[in-house]
C-alpha positions in Angstrom: 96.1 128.1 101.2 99.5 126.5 102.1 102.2 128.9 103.1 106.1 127.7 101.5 108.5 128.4 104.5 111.4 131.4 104.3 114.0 128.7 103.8 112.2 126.9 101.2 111.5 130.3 99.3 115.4 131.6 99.9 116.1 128.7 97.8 113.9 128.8 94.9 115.3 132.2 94.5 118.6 131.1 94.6 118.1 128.1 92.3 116.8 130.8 89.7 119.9 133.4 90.3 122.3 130.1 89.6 120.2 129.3 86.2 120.0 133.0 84.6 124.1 133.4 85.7 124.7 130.3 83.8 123.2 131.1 80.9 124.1 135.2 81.2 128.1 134.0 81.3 128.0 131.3 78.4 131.4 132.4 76.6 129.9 133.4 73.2 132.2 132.2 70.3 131.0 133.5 67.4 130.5 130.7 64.5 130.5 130.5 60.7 128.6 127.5 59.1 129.3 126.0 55.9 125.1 125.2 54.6 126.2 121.6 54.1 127.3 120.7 57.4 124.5 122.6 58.4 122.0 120.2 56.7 123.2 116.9 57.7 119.4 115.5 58.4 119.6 111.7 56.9 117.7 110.7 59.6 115.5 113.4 61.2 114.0 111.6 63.8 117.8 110.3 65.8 119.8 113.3 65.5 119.4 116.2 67.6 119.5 119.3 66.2 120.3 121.5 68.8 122.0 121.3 72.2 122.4 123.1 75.2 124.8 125.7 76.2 126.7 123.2 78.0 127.6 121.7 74.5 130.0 123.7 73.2 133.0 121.8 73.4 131.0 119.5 71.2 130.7 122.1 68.3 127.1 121.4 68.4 124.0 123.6 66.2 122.8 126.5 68.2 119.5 127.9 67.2 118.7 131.3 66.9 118.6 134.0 69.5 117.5 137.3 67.6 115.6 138.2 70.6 116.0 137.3 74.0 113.9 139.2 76.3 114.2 139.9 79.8 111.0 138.4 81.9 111.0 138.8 85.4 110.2 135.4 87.4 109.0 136.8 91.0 109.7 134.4 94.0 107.2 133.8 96.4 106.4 135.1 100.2 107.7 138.4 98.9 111.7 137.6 98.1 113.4 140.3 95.6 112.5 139.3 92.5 115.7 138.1 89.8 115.4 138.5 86.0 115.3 135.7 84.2 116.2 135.7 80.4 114.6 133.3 78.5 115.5 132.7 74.8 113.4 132.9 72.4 114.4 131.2 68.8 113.0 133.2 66.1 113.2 132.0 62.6 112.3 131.7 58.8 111.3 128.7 56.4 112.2 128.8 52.9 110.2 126.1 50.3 112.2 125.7 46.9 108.8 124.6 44.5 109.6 121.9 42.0 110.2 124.7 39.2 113.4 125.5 41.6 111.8 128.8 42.6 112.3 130.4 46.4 109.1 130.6 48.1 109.2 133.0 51.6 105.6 133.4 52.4 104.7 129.6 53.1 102.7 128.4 56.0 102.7 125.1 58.1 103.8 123.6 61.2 106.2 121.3 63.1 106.6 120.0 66.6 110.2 119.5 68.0 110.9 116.8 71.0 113.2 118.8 74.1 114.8 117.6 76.5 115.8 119.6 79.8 116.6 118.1 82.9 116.2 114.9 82.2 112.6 115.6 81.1 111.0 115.1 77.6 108.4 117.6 75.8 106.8 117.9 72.4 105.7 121.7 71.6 103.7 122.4 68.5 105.2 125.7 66.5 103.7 126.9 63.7 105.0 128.8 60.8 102.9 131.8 59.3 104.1 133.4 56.3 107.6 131.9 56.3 108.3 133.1 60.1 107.7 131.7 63.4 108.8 131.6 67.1 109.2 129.7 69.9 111.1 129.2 73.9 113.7 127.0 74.1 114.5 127.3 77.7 117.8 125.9 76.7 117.5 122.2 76.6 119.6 120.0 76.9 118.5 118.5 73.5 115.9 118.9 70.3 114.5 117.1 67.7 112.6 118.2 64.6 109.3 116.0 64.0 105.9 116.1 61.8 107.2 118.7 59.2 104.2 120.2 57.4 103.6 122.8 54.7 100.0 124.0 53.4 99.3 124.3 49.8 102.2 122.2 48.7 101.6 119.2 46.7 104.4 117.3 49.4 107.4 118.9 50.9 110.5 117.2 52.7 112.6 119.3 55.1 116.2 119.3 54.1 118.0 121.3 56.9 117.9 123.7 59.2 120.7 126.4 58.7 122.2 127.8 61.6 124.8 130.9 61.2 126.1 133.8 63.8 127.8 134.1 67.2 125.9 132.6 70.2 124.3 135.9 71.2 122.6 136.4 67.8 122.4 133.4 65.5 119.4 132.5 63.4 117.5 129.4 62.8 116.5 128.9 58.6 114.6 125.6 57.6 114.5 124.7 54.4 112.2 122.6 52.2 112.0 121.2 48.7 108.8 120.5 46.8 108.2 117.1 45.8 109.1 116.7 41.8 106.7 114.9 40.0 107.9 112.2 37.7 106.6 112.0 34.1 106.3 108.6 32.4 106.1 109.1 28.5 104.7 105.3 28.2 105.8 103.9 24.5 105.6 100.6 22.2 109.4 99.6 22.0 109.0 98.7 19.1 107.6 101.9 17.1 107.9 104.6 20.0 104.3 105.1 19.3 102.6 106.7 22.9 100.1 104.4 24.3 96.7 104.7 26.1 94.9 103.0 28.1 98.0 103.4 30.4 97.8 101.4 34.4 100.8 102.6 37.1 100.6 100.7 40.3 103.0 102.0 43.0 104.7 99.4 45.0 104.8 102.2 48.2 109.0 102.4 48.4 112.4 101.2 46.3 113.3 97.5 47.4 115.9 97.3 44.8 115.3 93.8 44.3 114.8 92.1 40.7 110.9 91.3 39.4 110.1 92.3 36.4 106.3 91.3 37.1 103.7 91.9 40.3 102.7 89.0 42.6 100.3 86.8 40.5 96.9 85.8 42.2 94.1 83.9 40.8 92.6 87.5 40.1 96.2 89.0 39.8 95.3 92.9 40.3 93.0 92.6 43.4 96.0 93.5 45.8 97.5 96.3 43.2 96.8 100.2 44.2 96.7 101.6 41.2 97.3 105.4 41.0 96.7 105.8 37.4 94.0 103.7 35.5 93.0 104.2 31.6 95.5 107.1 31.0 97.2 108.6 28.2 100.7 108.9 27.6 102.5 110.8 28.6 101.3 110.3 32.7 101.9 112.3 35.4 103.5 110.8 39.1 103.3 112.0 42.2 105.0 111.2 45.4 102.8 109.2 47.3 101.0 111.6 50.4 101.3 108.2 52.7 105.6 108.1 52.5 106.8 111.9 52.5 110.2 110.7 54.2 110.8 108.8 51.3 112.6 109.6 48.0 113.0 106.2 45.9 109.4 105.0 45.0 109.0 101.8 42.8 106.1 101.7 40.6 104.4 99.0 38.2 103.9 100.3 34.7 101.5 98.4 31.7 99.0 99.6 28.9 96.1 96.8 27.1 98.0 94.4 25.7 101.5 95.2 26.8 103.8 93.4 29.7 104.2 94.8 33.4 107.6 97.0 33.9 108.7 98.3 36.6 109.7 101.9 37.1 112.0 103.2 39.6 111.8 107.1 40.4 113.9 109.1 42.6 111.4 111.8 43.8 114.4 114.1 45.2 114.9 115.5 41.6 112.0 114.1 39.4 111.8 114.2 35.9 111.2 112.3 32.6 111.0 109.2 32.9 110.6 107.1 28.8 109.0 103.7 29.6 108.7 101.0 26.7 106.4 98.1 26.8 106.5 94.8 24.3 103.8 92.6 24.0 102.2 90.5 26.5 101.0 87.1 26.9 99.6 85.1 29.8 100.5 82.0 32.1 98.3 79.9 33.8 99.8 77.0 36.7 98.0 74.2 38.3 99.6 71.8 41.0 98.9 67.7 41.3 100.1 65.5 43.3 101.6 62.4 41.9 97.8 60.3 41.4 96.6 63.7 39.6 95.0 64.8 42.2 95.0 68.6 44.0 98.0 68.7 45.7 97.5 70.1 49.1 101.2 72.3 50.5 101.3 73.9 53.5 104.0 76.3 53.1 104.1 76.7 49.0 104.2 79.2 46.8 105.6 79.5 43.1 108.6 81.5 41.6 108.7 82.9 37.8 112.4 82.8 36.6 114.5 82.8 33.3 116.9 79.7 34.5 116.7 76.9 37.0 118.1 78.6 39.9 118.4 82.2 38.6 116.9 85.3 39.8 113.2 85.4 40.8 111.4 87.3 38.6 107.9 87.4 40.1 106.0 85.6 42.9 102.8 83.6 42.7 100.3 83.2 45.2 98.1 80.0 44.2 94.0 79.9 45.3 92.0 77.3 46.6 92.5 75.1 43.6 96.2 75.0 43.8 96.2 77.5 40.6 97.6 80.3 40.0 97.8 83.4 36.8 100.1 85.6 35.8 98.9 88.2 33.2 100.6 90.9 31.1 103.9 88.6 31.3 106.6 89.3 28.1 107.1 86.8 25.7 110.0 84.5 26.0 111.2 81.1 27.7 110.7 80.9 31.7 111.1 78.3 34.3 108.1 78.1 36.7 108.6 76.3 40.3 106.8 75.6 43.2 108.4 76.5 46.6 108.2 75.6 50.3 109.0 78.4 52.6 109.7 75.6 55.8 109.7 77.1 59.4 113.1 76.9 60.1 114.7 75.5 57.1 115.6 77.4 53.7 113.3 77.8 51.1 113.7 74.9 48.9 112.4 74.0 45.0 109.8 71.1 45.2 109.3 70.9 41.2 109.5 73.2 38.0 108.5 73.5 34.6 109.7 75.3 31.3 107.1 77.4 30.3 106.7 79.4 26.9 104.8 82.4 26.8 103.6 83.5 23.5 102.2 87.2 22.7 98.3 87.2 22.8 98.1 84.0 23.9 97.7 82.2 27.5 100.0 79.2 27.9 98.8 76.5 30.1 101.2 74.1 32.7 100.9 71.7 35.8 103.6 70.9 38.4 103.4 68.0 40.4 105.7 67.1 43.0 106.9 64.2 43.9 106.8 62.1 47.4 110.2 62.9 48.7 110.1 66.5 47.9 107.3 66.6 50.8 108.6 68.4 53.9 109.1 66.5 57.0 106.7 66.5 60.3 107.3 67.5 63.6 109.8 65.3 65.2 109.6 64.3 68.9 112.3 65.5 71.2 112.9 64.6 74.9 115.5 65.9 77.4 116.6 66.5 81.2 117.6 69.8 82.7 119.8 69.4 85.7 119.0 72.5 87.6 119.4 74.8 91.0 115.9 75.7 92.4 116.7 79.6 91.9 116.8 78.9 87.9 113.2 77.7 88.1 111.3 80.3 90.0 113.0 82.7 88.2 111.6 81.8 84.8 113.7 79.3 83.5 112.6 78.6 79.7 114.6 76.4 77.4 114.7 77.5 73.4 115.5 76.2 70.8 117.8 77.1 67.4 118.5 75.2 64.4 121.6 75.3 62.4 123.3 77.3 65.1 126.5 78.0 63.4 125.4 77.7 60.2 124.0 79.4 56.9 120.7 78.4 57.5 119.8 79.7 61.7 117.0 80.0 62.1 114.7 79.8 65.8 112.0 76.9 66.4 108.2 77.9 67.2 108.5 75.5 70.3 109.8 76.6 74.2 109.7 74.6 77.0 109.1 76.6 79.9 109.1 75.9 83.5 105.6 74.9 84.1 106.2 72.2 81.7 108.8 71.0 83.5 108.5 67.4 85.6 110.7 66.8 88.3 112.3 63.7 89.0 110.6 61.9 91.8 114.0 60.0 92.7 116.3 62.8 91.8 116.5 66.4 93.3 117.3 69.1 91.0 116.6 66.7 88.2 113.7 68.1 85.6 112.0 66.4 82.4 110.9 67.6 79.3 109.1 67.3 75.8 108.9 69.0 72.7 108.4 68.7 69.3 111.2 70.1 66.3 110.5 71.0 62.7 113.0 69.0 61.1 116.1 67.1 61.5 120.0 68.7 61.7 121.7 70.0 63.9 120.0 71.9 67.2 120.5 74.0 70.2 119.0 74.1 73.1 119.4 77.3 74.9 118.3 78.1 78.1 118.1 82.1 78.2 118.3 82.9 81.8 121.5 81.7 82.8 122.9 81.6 78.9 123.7 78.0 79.2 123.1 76.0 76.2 123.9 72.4 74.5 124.2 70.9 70.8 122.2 67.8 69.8 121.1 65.8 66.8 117.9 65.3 65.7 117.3 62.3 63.3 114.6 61.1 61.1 113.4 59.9 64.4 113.9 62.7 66.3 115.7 63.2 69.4 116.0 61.7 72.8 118.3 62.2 76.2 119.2 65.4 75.5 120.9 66.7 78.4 121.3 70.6 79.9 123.0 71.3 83.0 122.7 75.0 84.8 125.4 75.3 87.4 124.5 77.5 90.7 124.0 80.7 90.3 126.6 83.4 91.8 127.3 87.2 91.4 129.3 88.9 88.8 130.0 92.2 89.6 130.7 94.5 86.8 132.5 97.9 86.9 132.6 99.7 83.2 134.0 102.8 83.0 135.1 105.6 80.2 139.3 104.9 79.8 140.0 108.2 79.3 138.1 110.0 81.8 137.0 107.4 84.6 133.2 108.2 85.1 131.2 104.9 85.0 129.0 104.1 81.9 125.8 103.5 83.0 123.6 101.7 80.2 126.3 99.0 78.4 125.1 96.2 76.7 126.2 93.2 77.9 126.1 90.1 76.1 126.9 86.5 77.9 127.2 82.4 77.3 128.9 79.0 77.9 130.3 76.5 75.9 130.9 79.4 72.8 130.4 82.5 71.9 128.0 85.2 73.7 124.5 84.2 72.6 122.1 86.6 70.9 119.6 88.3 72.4 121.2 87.2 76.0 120.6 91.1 76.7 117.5 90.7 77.2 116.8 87.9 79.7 119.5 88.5 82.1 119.2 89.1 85.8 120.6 92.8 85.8 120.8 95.0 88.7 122.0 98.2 89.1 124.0 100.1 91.8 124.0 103.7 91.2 126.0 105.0 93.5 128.9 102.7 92.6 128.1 102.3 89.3 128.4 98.8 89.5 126.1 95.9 87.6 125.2 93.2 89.3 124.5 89.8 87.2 123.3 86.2 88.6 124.7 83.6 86.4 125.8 80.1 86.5 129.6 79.1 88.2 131.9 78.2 85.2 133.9 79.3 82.2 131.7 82.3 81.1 131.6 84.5 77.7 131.3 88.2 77.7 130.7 91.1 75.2 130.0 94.4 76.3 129.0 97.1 74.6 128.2 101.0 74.8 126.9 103.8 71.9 130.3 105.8 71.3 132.6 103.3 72.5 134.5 100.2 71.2 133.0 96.9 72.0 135.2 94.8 74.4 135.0 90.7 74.8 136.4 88.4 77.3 136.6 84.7 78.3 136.3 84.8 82.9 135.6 81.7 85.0 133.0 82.5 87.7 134.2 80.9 91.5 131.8 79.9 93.7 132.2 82.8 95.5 131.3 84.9 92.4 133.8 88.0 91.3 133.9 91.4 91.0 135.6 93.1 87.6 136.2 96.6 86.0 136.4 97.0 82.1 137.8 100.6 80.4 136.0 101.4 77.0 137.9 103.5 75.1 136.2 105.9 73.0 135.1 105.1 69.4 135.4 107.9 66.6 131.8 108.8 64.9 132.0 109.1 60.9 129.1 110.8 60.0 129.1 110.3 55.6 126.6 113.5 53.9 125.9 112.5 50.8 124.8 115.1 48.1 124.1 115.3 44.5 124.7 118.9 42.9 123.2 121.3 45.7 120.7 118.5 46.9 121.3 116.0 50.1 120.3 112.5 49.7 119.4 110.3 52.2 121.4 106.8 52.1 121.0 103.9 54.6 124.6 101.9 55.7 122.3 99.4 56.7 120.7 98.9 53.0 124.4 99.4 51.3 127.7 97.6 51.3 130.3 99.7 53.5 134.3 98.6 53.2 137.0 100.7 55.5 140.7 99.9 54.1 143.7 101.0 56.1 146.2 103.8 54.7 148.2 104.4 58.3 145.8 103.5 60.6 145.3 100.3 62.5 141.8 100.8 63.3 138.3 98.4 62.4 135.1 99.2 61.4 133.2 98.5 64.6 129.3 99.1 64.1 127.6 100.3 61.4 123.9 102.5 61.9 121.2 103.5 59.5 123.6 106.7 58.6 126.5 106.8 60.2 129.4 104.2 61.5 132.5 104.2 63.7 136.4 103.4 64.0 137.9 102.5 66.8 141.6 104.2 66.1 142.4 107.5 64.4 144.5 107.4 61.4 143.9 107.4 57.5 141.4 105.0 55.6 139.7 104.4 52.5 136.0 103.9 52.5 133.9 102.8 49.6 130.0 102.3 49.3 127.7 99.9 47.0 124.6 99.8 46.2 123.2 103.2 46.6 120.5 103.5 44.4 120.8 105.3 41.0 124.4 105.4 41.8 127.9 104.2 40.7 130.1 102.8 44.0 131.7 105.8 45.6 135.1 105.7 47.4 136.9 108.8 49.2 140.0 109.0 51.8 139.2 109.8 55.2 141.1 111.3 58.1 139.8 109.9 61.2 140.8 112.1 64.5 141.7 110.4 68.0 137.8 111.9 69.4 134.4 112.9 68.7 131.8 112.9 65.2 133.6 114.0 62.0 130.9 115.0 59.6 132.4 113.9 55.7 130.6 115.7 53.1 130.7 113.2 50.1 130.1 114.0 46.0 127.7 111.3 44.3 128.5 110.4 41.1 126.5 111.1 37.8 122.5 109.5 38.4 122.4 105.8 36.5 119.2 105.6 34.7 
């Protein structure tokens, strides 16, 4: 057996004096928590829940410490031993069942993701009649994951309570049963309950505005039903598959009655009254101009009121260029045929008014004609003027239609090195081939050095394109927190020439990393040179530079952006909201700040001050506005009042 040396076993005795004094001395400041700011989890899986002792400044969750007993770590080769106190977080769970009744004595499981020392964990914790335990060993941070109740038709976790001083605080979860939804399925016209009753779900809320299913030759094959031949009223419940989510969309009909579509907001159930008027059926074929099958590559068909209005329902057409809708509602409807083109938008090829008739199955044929027909590939030749570094360092040339414009969009084709040909006459001097999808406007971009040209490409296509890629030299990059100094060590930085920075530059530059400085080194072409930089917590900072010869070195101060953190809740219930799904505006009452990015549930400022905020298109709710107060630092969590539910 190996023998550790004195000095080596001094130490390790030492190192585990330091870490129980550290965490024996935390200043306890004893806390009050308001359950709402307790239970801001819109997005379980990116917020930590707890932090370290380190965090307090931060006014960050603590968990509880009930208990922390004293177990003695002994060092080795016979060194006095030193008690170390390890927490351990006791705690309870609480499930409120869809009658709104407190349950204690549940059982189930979660695993949280730690953090300590730079190290990531999952432990597994299980919960026996509404207790459980677990070390913490104070990590840095902690993540809830894979919540799980037994005997409990579906649950969702919808906080974790956290109350008392450091020294004794306790760590709640609670859950809320899943609330069925009832659909009392009627005949508008009479009220009458129906049978023979069909609900297929359509797995989560898109919001969007079809009134019918996609329509196949067989149109329920890719349905999943979840009831079949019931009886009104019908019981819903949340799907076991998408426990994370509350807004479920569903597809409602009974023999003889027209597709409607359901939305349900699982968070708070209920009755849901569904009327259905009479059906009929369409039926579409498509010929070419001789009467023949018409053959698209890229085609589908829309189902809409008006030329040009919403699309009502999609149709998928079979082998014979036909395609059926059943269970449609009488009325007047336009029926097209679409191309969805590579890179260019979706356009109309031909359409029909249709008439749909209850009981009955009305019959139509589309044929487009010869110009509507989407163009072939077009042939496109170019040189690249280029140092020898660019090449064997995996030079690839892309390519973007519509670059600055409503309809950009990226080709299928790259050039990349090995289909480059040199020029036998010309050093430096490469050749290359391609093939586009349409004519317009291009770009060709090549991504390693961010360089990048505009061309058009004609009926004809395109020829002589030229790129040029100036040497490469060093751009030495320096960014640093403004108010403090340290060096921020994971920006993202964005470059390009001739405009703006180009997307997705990120992630084919030449990046390398200094640590001890805290300097980024980038290779990148001599010349007049674009730059964004960005960093989580901090405004975004751009700049226009021109690159010597000799290459430069720069420093950039990021001053600190201000978290907003919006909770939304309805009565005593939170509800989860994506930014990115709604419409978010910031106006300015005395402060001269902008919205700078926007994330799945939160967003920031980059001055303090007073605005007004206002968000659209929640679902099942009214546009809400409130006045904020945004401080100079840090996350301010807003607790925010939903309106009345729309039905």
């Amino acid at each position: 057996m190996s023998k550790r040396s004195p000095l080596l076993s001094l130490a390790y005795a030492a190192a585990l004096f330091v870490a129980a004094m550290v965490w024996l001395f935390s200043t306890p400041h004893a806390r009050t928590f308001s359950p709402r700011a307790e239970q801001s989890q819109a997005r379980q899986d990116e917020r930590p829940i707890l932090l370290g002792p380190e965090a307090d400044a931060k006014n960050a969750l603590r968990s509880q410490l009930n208990d922390v007993p004293a177990i003695t770590v002994h060092a080795a080769d016979g060194q006095a031993a030193q008690p170390l106190q390890i927490p351990v977080v006791q705690g309870t769970c609480v499930l409120i069942d869809a009658n709104g009744h407190k349950q204690t004595q549940v059982n189930g499981r979660f695993r949280f993701l730690s953090r300590r020392e730079g190290q990531r964990e999952w432990t597994s914790v299980g919960i026996l009649n509404g207790q459980f335990e677990f070390m913490i060993h104070a990590p840095d941070e902690f993540w809830f994951a894979d919540f799980e109740l037994d005997d409990c038709n579906a649950s969702v976790r919808r906080g974790a309570i956290l109350t008392g001083p450091l020294a004794d605080l306790r760590l709640d979860l609670v859950a809320l049963e899943s609330r069925g939804a009832t659909f009392h399925v009627v005949d508008g016209a009479s009220g009458e309950q129906l049978s023979g009753v069909e609900v297929a779900i359509l797995q989560n809320f898109d919001g969007d505005s079809l009134i019918h299913p996609d329509a196949t030759a067989t149109s329920d094959e890719n349905l999943d039903f979840v009831v079949e031949n019931g009886v009104s009223p019908v019981l819903v419940e949340r799907s076991e598959d998408d426990q994370d989510l509350h807004l479920h969309s569903y597809w409602v009909r009974a023999e003889g009655y027209a597709w409607t579509r359901v939305d349900v907001n699982f968070t708070f159930g209920g009755e849901y009254r569904v009327p259905l008027v009479a059906a009929g059926g369409l039926t579409v074929r498509v010929l070419d101009g001789e009467g023949a099958l018409f053959r698209g590559v890229y085609s589908f068909m829309t189902l809409r009121r008006e030329e040009g209005g919403p699309i009502l329902s999609y149709g998928a057409p079979d082998e014979s260029m036909t395609c059926h809708w059943e269970a449609l509602p009488a009325g007047s409807f336009v029926v097209g045929l679409e191309e969805e083109h590579r890179v260019m938008s979706t356009r109309t090829l031909c359409s029909a008014r249709v008439t749909i008739a209850p009981g009955a199955t009305s019959q139509a044929e589309l044929r487009p004609t010869p110009g509507a027909i989407s163009f072939g590939p077009l042939p496109c030749t170019g040189t690249v003027r280029s140092a020898r570094h660019w090449v064997e360092n995996g030079l690839s040339i892309e390519f973007v239609f519509d670059p600055t414009g409503t309809e950009r969009a990226e080709s299928a084709r790259t050039v990349y090195a090995k289909d480059l040909i040199q020029d036998p006459h010309a050093p430096g001097l490469y050749h290359w081939a391609t093939e586009l999808e349409c004519p317009g406007t291009w770009q060709a971009i090549t991504r390693a050095s961010s360089t990048c040209v505009y061309f058009e490409v004609g009926l004809q296509g395109a020829h002589g394109v030229e790129l040029v890629i100036p040497d490469p030299v060093q751009l030495r990059l320096r960014i640093v927190d403004k108010l403090e100094g340290f060096a921020l060590l994971q920006p993202i930085i964005h470059t390009g020439y001739d405009g703006p920075p180009l997307e997705h530059s990120y992630f084919y530059l030449d990046i390398t990393h200094e640590r001890a400085s805290g300097t980024h080194i980038l290779t990148l072409p001599a010349g007049e040179l674009s730059l964004s930089l960005s960093c989580e917590g901090y405004a975004q900072v751009e700049d226009t530079l021109t690159l010597p010869p000799e290459g430069l070195e720069l420093t950039y101060e990021l001053e600190r952006s201000i978290r907003i953190q919006p909770l939304f809740w309805d009565d005593n219930a939170q509800v989860a909201v994506s930014l990115l799904d709604s419409k978010l505006r910031l106006n300015h009452l005395d402060g001269d700040g902008k919205l700078d990015v926007v994330y799945w549930d939160y967003f920031t400022v980059t001055k303090p001050g007073r605005y007004q905020i206002a968000v659209e298109g929640v679902p099942f709710y009214p546009t809400l506005s409130t006045v904020i107060t945004v401080p100079q630092v840090g996350t301010v969590d807003i607790p925010l009042e939903l309106a009345e539910r729309e039905h």
